[in-house]
BAGU-389115 format. One record per residue (C-alpha): residue in one letter; residue number from 0; chain; x, y, z. Coordinates in pm, 1 decimal, padded with zeros to 6 digits, m for minus. Each point is the difference from the previous one (the first is absolute). Layout:
# residues N
  residuo  num  cadena        xx        yy        zz
        A  NUM       A         X         Y         Z
...
This chain:
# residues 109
  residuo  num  cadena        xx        yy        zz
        X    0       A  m16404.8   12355.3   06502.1
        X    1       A   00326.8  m00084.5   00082.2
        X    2       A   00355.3   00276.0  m00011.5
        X    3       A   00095.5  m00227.5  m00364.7
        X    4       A  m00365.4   00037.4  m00125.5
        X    5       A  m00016.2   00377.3   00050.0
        X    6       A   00328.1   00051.6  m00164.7
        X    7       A  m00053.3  m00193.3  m00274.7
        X    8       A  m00319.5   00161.7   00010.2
        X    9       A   00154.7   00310.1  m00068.0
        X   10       A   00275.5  m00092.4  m00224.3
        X   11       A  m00320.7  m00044.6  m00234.0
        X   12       A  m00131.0   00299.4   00067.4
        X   13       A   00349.4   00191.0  m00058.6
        X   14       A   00013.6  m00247.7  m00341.8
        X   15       A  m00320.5   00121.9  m00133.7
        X   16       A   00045.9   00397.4   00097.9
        X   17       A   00316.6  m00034.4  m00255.5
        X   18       A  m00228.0  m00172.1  m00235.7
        X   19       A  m00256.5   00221.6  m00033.6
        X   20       A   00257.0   00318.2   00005.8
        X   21       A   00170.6  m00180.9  m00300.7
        X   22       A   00300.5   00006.5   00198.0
        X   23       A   00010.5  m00428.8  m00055.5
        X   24       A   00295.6  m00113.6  m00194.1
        X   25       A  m00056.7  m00332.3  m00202.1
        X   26       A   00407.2   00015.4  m00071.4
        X   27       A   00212.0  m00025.1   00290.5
        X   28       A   00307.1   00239.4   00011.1
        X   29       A   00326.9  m00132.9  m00077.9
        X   30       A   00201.6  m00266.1   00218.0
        X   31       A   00239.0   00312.6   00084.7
        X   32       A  m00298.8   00232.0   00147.0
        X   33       A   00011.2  m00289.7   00291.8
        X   34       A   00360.8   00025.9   00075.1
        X   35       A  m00008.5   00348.3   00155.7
        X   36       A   00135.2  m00024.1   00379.6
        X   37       A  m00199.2   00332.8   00047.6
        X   38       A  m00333.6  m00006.3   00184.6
        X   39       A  m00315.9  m00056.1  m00169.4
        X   40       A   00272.6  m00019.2  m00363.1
        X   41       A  m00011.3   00363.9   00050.3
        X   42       A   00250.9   00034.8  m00275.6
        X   43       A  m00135.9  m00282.6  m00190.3
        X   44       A  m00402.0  m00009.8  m00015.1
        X   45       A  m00265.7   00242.6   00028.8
        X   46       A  m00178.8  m00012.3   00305.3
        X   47       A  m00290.8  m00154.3  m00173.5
        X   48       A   00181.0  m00234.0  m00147.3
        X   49       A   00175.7  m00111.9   00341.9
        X   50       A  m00389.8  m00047.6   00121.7
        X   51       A  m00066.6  m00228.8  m00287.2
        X   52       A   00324.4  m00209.1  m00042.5
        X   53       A   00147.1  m00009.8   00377.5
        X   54       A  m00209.1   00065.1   00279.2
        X   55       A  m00346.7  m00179.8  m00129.7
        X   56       A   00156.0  m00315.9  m00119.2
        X   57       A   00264.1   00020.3   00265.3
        X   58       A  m00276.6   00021.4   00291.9
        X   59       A  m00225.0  m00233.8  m00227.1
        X   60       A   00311.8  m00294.6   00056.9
        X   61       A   00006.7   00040.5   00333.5
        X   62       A  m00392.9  m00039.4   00043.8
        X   63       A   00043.6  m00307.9  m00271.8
        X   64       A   00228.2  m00151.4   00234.7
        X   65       A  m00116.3   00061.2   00348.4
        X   66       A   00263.1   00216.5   00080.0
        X   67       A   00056.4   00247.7   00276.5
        X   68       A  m00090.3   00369.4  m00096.0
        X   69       A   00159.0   00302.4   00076.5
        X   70       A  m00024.9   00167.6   00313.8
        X   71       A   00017.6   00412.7  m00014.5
        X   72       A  m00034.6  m00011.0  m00347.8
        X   73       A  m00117.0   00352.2  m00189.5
        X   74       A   00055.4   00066.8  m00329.6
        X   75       A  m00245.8   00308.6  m00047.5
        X   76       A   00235.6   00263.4   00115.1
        X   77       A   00264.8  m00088.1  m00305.3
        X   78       A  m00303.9   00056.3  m00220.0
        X   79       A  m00108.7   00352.5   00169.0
        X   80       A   00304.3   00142.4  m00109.7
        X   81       A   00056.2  m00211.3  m00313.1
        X   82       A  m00326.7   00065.5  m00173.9
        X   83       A  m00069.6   00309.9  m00187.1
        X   84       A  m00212.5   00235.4   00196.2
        X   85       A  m00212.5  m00007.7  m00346.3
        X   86       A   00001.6  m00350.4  m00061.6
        X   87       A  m00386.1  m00106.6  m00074.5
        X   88       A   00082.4  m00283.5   00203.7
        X   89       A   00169.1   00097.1   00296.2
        X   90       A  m00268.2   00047.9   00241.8
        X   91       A  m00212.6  m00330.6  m00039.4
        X   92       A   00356.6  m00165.8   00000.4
        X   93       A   00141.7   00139.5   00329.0
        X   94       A  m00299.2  m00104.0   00193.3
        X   95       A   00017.9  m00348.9  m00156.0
        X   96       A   00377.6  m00003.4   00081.1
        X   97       A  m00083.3   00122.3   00334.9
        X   98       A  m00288.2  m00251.0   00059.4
        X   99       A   00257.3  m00266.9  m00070.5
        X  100       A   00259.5   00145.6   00230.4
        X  101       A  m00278.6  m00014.6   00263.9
        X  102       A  m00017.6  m00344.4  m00014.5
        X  103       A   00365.9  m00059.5   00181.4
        X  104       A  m00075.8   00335.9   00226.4
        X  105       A  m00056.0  m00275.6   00242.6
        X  106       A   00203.2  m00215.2   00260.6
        X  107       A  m00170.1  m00347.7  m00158.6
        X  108       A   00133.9  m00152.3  m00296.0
């Protein structure tokens, strides 16, 4: 299985955990939530919303298009300290987040 496969692989996986936590959104937020110039739209989206309307579709284009992905790429920490300690989700989330951030751990792209 190749780096793209395992990612988009993954992006599934991280797709259906929101599913099944009824965290999925059938309406996008509004065209404003996306202009935020803060990281992950901090000050714009929730971070489960960011998940589902940034980095999936985002990561999803640049699979689609044979892009190059991101090297050093982690986004696991924001959500340790984002996520409610009590959230039902958190746990099963973080190691899906931090199964995806494995796969640019490595020197090959």
């Amino acid at each position: 299985m190749t780096q793209h496969d395992s990612v988009r692989a993954q992006l599934h996986a991280i797709e259906a955990l929101l599913r099944q936590h009824q965290l999925w959104q059938e309406t996008a937020p509004q065209p404003e939530a996306f202009e935020s110039t803060q990281p992950f739209c901090l000050d714009t989206l929730a971070p489960f919303e960011w998940l589902q309307w940034v980095l999936v579709p985002r990561m999803h284009a640049l699979l689609d298009g044979g892009h190059p992905l991101p090297h050093s790429f982690a986004v696991s920490p924001y959500y340790e300290m984002a996520l409610d300690s009590t959230h039902p989700a958190r746990d099963v989330m973080l190691i899906e987040l931090e199964r995806l951030d494995a796969l640019f751990a490595g020197d090959d792209a």
